[in-house]
C-alpha positions in Angstrom: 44.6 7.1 230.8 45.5 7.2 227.4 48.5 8.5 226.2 48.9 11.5 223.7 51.2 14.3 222.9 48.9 16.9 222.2 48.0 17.4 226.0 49.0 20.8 226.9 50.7 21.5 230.0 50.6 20.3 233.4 47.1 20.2 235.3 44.8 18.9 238.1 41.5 18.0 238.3 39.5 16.5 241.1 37.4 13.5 240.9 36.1 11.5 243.5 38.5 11.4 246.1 41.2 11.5 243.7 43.3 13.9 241.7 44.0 13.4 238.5 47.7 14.9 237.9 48.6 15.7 234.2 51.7 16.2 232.5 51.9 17.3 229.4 52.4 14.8 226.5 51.7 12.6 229.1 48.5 11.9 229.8 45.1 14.0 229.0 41.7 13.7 230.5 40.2 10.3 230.3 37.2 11.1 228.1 38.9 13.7 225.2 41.1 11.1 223.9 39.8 8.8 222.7 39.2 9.9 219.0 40.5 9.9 215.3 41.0 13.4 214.3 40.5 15.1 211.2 43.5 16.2 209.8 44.3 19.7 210.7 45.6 20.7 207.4 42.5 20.2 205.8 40.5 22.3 208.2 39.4 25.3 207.3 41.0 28.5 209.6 38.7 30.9 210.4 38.7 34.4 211.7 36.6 35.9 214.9 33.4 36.4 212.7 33.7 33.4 210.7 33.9 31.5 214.0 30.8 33.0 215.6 28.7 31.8 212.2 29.8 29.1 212.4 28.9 28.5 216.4 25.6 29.7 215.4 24.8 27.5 212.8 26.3 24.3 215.3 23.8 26.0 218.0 20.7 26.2 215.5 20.8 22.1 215.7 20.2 22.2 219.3 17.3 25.0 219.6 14.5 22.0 220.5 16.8 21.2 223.3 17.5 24.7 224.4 15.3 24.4 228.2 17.0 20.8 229.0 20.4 22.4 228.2 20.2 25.3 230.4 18.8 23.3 232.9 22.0 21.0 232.8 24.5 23.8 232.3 23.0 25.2 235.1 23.3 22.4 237.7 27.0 21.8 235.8 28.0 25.2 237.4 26.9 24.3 240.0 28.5 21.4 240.3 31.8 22.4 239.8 31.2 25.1 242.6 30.9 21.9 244.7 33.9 20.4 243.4 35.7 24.2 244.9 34.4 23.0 248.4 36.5 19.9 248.3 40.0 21.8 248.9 38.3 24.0 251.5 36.9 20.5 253.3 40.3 18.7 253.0 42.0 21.2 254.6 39.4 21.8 257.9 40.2 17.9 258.3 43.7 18.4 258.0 43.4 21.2 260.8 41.2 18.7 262.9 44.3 15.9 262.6 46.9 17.8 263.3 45.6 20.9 266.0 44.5 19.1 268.9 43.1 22.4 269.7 40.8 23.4 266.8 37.4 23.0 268.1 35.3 25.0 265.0 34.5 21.6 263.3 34.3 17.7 264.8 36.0 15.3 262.5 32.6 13.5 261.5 31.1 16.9 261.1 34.1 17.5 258.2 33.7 13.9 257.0 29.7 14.1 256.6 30.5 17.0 254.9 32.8 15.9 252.2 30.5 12.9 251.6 27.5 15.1 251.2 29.8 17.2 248.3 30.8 14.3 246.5 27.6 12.9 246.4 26.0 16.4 245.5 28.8 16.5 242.7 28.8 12.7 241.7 25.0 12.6 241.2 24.7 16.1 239.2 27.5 15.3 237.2 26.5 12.1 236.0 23.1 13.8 235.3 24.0 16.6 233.4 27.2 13.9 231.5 23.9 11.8 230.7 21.9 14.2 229.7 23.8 16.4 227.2 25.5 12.9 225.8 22.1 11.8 225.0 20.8 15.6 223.7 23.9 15.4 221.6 23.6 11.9 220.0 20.1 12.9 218.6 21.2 15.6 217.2 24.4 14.4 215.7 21.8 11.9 214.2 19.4 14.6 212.6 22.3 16.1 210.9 23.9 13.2 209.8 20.5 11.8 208.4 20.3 15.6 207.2 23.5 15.9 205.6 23.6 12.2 203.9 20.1 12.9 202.4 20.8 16.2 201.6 23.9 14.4 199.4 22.4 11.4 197.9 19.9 14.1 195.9 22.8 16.6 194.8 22.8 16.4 191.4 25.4 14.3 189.1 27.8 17.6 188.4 28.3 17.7 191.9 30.2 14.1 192.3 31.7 14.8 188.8 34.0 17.2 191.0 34.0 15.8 194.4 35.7 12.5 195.8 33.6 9.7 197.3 36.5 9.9 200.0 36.2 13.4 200.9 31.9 13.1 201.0 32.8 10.2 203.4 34.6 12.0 205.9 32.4 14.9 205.8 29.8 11.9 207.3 32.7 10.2 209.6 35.1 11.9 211.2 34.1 16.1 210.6 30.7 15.2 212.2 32.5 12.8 214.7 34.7 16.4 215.3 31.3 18.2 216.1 30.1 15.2 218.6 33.2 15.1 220.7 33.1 18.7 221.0 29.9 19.0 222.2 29.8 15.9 224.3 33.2 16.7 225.5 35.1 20.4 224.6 32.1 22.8 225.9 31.1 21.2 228.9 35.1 20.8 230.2 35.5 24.5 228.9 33.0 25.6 231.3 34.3 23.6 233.9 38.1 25.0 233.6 36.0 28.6 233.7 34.2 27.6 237.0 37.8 26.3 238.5 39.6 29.0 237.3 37.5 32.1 238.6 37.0 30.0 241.8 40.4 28.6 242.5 41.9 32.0 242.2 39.5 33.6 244.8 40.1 30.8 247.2 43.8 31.0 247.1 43.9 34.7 247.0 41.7 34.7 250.2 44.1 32.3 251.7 47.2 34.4 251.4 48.2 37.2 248.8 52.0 37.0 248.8 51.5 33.3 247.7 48.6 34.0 245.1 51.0 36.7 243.9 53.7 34.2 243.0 52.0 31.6 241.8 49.9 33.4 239.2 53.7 35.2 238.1 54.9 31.3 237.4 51.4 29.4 235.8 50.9 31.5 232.8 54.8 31.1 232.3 54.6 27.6 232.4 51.9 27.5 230.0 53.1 29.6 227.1 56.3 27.4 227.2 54.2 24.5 227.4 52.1 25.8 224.4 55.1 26.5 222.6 56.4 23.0 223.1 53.3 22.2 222.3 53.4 23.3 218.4 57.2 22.1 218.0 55.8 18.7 218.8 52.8 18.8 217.0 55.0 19.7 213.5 57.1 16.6 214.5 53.8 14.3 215.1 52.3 15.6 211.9 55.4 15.2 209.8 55.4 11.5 211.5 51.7 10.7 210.7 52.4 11.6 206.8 55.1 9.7 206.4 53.4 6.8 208.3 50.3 7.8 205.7 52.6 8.1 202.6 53.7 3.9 204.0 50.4 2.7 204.1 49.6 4.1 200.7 53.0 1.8 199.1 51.7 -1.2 201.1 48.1 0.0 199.8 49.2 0.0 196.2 51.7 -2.6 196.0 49.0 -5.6 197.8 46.0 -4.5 195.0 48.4 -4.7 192.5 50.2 -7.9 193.4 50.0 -9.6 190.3 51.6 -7.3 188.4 54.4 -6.7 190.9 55.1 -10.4 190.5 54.1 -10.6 186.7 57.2 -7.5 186.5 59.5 -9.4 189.1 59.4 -6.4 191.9 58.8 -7.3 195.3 62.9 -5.9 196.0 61.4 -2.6 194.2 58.5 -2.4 196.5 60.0 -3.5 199.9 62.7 -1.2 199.2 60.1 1.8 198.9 58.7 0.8 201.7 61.9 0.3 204.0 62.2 4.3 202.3 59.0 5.6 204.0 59.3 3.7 206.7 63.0 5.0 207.8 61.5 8.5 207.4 58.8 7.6 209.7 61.8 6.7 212.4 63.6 9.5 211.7 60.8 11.9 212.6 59.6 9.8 215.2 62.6 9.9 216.9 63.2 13.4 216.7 60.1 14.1 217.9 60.4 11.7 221.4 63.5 13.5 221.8 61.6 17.1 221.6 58.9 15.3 224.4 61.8 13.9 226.4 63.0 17.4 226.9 59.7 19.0 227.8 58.3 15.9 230.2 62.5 16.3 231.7 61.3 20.3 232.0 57.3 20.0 233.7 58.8 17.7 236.0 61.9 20.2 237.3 59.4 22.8 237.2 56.0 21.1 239.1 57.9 19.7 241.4 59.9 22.8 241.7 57.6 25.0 241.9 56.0 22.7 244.8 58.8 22.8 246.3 59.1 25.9 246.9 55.4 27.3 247.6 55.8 24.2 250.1 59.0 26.2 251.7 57.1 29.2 251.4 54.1 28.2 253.0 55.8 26.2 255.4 57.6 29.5 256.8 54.2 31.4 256.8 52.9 28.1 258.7 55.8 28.4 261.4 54.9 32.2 261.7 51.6 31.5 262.3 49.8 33.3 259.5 48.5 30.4 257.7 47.6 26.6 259.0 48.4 23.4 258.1 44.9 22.6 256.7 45.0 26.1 254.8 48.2 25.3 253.1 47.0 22.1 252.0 43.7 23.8 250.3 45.8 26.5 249.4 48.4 24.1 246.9 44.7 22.0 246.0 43.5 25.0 244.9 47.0 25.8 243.1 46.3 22.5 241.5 42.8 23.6 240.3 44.1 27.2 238.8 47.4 25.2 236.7 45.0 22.6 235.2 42.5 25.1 234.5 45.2 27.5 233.1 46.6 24.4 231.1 43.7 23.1 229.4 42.5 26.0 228.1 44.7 25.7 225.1 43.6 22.6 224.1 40.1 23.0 224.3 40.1 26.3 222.7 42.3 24.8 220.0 39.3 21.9 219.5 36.6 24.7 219.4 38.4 26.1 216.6 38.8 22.8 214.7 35.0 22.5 214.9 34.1 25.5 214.0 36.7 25.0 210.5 35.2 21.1 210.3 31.8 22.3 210.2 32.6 25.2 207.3 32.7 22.0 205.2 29.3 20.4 206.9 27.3 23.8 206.2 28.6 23.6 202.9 26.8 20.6 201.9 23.7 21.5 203.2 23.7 24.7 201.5 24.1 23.3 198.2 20.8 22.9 196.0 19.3 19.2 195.8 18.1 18.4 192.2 14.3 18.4 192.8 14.9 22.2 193.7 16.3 22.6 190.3 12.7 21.7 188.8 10.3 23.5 187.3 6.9 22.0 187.9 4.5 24.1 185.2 1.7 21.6 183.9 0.5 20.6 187.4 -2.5 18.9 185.4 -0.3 15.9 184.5 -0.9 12.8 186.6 2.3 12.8 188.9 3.5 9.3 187.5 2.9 8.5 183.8 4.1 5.8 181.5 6.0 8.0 178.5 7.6 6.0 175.6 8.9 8.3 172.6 11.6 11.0 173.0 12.2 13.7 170.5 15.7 16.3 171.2 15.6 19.6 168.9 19.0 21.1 168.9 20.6 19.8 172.0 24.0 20.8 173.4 25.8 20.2 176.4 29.1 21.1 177.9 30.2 19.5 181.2 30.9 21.8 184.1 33.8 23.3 184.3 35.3 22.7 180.7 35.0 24.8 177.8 34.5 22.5 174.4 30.7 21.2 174.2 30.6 17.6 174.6 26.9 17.8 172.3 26.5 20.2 169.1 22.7 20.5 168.0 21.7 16.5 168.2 18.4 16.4 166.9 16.7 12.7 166.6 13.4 11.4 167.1 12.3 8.0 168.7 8.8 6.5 168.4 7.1 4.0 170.7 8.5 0.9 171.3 11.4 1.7 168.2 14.6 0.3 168.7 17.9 2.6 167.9 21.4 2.3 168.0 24.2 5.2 169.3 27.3 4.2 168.1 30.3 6.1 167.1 33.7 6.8 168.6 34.6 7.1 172.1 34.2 10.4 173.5 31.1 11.4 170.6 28.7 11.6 172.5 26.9 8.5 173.5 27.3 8.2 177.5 26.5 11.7 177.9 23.2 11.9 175.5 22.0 8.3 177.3 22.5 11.1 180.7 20.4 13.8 179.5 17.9 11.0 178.4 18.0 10.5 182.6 18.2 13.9 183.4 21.8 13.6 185.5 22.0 16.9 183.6 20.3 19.5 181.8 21.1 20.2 178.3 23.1 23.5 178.2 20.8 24.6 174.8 18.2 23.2 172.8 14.9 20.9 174.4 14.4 17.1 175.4 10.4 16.0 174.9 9.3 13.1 176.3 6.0 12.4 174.1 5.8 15.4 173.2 6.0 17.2 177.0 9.3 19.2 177.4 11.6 17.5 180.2 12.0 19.9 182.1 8.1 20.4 182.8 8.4 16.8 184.2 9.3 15.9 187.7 12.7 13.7 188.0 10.9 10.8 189.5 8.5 10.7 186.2 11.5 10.7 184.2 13.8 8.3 185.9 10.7 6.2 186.9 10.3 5.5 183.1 13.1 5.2 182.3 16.0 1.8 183.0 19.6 1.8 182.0 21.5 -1.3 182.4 25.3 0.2 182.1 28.4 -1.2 181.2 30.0 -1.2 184.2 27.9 -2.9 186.6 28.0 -2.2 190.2 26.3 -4.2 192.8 25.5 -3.3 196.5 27.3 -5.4 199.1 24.0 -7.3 200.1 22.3 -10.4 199.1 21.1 -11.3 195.4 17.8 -10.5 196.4 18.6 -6.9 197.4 19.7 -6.3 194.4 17.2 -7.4 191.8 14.9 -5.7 194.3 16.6 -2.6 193.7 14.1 -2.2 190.3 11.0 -2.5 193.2 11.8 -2.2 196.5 8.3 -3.8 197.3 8.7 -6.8 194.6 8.0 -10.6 196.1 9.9 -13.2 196.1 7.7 -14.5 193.4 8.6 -12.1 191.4 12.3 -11.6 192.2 12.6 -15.5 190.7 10.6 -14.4 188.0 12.8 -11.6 186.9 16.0 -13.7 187.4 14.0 -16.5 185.0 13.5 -14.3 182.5 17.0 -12.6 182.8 18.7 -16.1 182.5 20.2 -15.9 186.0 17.7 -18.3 187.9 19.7 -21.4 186.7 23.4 -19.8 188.6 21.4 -18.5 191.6 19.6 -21.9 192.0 23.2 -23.5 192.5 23.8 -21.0 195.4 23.3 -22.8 198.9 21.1 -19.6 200.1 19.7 -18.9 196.0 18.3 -15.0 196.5 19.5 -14.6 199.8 23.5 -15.2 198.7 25.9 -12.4 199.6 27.2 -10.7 196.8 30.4 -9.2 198.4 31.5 -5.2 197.9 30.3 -4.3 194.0 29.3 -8.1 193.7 33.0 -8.9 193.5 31.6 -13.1 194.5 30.1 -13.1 191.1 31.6 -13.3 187.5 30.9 -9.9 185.0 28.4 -12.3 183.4 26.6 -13.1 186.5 26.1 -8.8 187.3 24.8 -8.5 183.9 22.3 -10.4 184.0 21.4 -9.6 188.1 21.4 -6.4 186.8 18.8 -7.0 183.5 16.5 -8.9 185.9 16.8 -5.7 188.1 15.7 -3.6 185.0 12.7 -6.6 184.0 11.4 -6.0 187.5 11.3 -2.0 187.2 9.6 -2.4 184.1 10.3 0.7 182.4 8.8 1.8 178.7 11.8 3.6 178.0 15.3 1.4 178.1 19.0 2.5 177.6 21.0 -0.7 177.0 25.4 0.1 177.4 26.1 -3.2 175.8 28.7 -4.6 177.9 29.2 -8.1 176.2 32.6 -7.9 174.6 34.7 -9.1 177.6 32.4 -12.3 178.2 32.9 -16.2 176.9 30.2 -17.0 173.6 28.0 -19.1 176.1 27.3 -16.5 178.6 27.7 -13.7 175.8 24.6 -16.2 174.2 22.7 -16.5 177.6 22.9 -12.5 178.2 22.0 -11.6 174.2 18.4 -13.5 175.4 18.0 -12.0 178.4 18.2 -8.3 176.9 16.0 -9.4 173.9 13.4 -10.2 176.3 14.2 -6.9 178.3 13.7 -5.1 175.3 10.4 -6.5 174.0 7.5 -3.7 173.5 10.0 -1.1 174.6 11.7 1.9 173.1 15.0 1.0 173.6 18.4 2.7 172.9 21.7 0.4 172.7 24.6 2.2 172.8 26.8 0.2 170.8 29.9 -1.1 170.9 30.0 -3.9 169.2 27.9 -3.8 165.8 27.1 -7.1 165.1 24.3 -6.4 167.9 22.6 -3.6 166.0 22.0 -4.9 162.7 18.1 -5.5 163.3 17.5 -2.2 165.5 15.0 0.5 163.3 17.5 3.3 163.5 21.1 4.0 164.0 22.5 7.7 165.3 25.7 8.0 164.2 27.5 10.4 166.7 30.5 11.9 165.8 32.6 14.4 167.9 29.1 15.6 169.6 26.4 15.6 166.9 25.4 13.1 165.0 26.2 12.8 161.5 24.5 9.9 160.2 21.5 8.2 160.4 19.8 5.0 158.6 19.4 1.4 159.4 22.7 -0.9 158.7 21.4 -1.7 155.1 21.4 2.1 154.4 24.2 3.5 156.3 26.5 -0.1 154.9 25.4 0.4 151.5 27.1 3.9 151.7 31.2 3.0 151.5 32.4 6.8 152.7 30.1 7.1 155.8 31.7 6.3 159.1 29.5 3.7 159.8 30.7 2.0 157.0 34.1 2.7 158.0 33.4 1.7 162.0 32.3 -2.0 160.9 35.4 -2.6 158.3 37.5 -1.7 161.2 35.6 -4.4 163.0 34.4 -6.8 160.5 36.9 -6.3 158.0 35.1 -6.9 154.8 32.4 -9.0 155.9 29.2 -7.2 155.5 
């Protein structure tokens, strides 16, 4: 058993030959348990109609399995009207043991006969267990396949304002929410029906008067028990922030090492830690003490009540109106009715974080991927095309959600195979023309042509297809070096994976590698230096091959020999390409055909260095004093 506090209130349930006695707090079903839930407070709470939308889009998923579902739900009922018999059958053998007169069943008659049920019940169970677990794995796999495709083609806007974080637990724990459920939550709901309904027609045909009392003291039981229930769960969430709010300091502090010893502050940080950690006890404590109570009060009142339907029962038993055997299905039954009763609560309650978990789900899938976003007019285009000059005519952009345009009517032109230069302040403009260049977004006025063809009448693969950035900030995948270069063509050789790295200047590091290509890079190639991702990255760009490159110069940081060794690689990238550099050192610019001077959103200025240098008031004059001094 595993142990939890958010188990409701004392219950039963038959298994086997055994039964399972829960307290609440205590100990819950063996299956339910074991999960990692999503945090409550971030689930959505919905209404009655918002709930049954919701149900129906959950059910939509599992339509194609609708005839092996009914089929299972149908021998589950079933089932658990077997599991009714077992109370009835335990008590005819008890009525065989102890009346030497009772001659209405033999003992092996009641023996074969409780076999036969919990084979009956065993063998369906494990059926229908089998069967909806494996209905409900492949479905949970659809819509997780379904929901991280669906994301991976939302357009750039959308991450903009949403957290990697958040998109990750939409794919972990809100769809591992939905499995549970359905593996678990419905199947046990129906279940606790079947026992409920049942148990209280067995024990009301058994005696009344009993029935009667018992049904006065269960729901009692249980709205104290829920009650408990939420003062507990306040405590428990209270405890799990704090814990949270501990892990974040030890987080933060272990990243950041170096500057807590650099600033002399390991006291500081052990001391906010020793902080969060004393409110952690705090709650904790006061929290046991709230369970202490409430374990102190089921166990008074189960045995209690025992107790005293045993006196009860016993008297009816010395009158003569009920047997021995009876009484003994009578308090199995009792059993079935409180655990039935008591779990309702909690399943209910998991149904309802579902429901809220899957608001979130829906969501996703209902926003708009960009290849919907396109407009596909001249369908007479070949689908893939090499395009190499790019003309903008008045183009503005503001970024979602903000107000002041980012781009004011940028108009440039750039011929095949020219080479040009962005440069300007931070913030002008650069980054976010190099992004309409890739179509992460859509101007907000004005056209993009791509020789000559308006963007938009393109597809997104044409567009991206021809065109390679290598950024600034490079990123790696976690894989091997092969993986990545490969990344430019997923069906490249090895041949020409070595031939990319050759002409990138990154055969000679890889070569010293034990496994060359097939070395592990480590999470955003943290095992190699920035030098090393440049130019893993530049071969990755070589082995696309696109006419149309965007270059984030990103050698400022680097030592002069690899700075030297990159400067090659991205002159041979660049040859008989159109190529854009967006500058930030520039020293590197001096030979390009063109330089875009971008200042807050358009650009301004526009010559090769000779011109713009020879003019002392433009601000590209100004830009390389600040760098250069005087040196021309």
């Amino acid at each position: 058993m595993v142990k939890n506090e958010f188990s409701t209130v004392f219950s039963t349930q038959t298994v086997g030959t055994s039964i399972l006695i829960r307290y609440p707090f205590i100990d819950t079903y063996f299956m339910a348990k074991h999960r990692n839930r999503t945090d409550d407070k971030d689930i959505p709470k919905l209404n009655a109609q918002q709930s049954k939308e919701q149900l129906q889009f959950l059910v939509q998923f599992l339509r194609p399995y609708r005839w092996r579902i009914v089929i299972a739900l149908t021998l589950l009922i079933a089932s658990s009207g077997f599991s009714l018999l077992f109370p009835a059958i335990i008590g005819k053998l008890v009525d065989v043991v102890t009346n030497p007169l009772y001659n209405e069943f033999t003992i092996e008659q009641i023996a074969s006969a409780l076999v036969g049920v919990l084979v009956i019940q065993s063998g369906v169970r494990f059926y229908t267990s089998t069967t909806l677990a494996s209905i409900t794995e492949r479905t949970l796999g659809d819509l997780r396949s379904d929901l991280f495709g669906r994301i991976i083609r939302l357009p750039m806007r959308f991450f903009a304002e949403r957290r990697v974080g958040e998109l990750a637990s939409r794919l972990s724990s809100d769809l591992q929410l939905i499995q549970e459920t359905f593996t678990f939550t419905f199947l046990e709901l129906l279940r606790q029906c079947v026992f409920l309904i049942g148990g209280i027609v067995f024990i009301a045909s058994h005696s009344l008067k009993l029935t009667g009392m018992i049904l006065l003291v269960v729901p009692v039981m249980v709205v104290i028990g829920i009650s408990f229930a939420k003062v507990i769960r306040k405590y428990s969430t209270q405890a799990q922030d704090a814990l949270a709010q501990a892990a974040t300091i030890v987080e933060e502090s272990l990243q950041a090492i170096a500057s807590v010893k650099s600033y002399v502050n390991e006291a500081h940080e052990t001391e906010r830690y020793q902080s969060s950690i004393r409110t952690t006890v705090e709650v904790g404590i006061k929290g046991a003490k709230i369970r202490s109570g409430f374990v102190s009060f089921i166990i008074f009142a189960v045995f209690g009540g025992i107790a005293a339907v045993v006196w009860y029962g016993g008297s009816l038993v010395r009158e003569g109106v009920m047997s021995i055997g009876a009484l003994t299905s009578f308090m199995i039954y009792v059993f079935f009715v409180a655990g039935a009763f008591g779990s309702f609560a909690e399943l209910f309650g998991q149904i309802q974080r579902t429901l809220g978990a899957s608001v979130r789900v829906r969501e996703l899938l209902n926003e708009v991927p960009e290849t919907d976003r396109i407009s596909h007019k001249h369908t007479t285009h070949p689908s893939i095309r090499r395009l190499h000059s790019l003309t903008a005519h008045n183009l503005s952009f503001t970024y979602p959600n903000t107000e002041k345009p980012t781009l004011h009517d940028v108009n440039f032109t750039i011929a095949n195979g020219q080479r040009v230069a962005f440069v300007g302040e931070s913030g002008a403009g650069k980054s976010t023309t190099a992004a309409l260049l890739q179509r992460f977004y859509e101007p907000t006025a004005g056209t993009l042509l791509f020789d000559g063809i308006d963007s938009t009448t393109l597809s997104l693969e044409e567009v991206r297809t021809n065109v390679g950035i290598v950024p600034q900030d490079i990123v790696l995948f976690g894989g091997t070096i092969a993986e990545n270069i490969r990344y430019g063509k997923l069906d490249a050789t090895d041949e020409e994976l070595w031939e990319a790295a050759r002409l990138a200047n990154a055969q000679g590091f890889i070569e010293q590698y034990p496994d060359k290509l097939q070395t592990i890079v480590g999470e955003r190639g943290i095992k190699l230096s920035g030098g090393q991702r440049q130019r893993i990255a530049i071969a990755r760009a070589i082995l696309k091959n696109p006419p149309i490159l965007i270059l984030d110069e990103a050698t400022s940081s680097l030592d002069s020999e690899t700075e030297f060794l990159i400067q090659q690689a991205m002159e041979t990238l660049m040859q008989g390409r159109t190529t854009i550099i967006i500058a930030h050192r520039l020293s590197t610019i001096r030979r390009c055909d063109s330089i875009f001077v971008f200042h807050r959103g358009s650009i301004v200025e526009t010559g090769n260095h000779e011109n713009l240098i020879a003019q002392p008031e433009s601000i590209y004059a100004r830009l390389c004093a600040l760098q250069f001094g005087q040196e021309r």
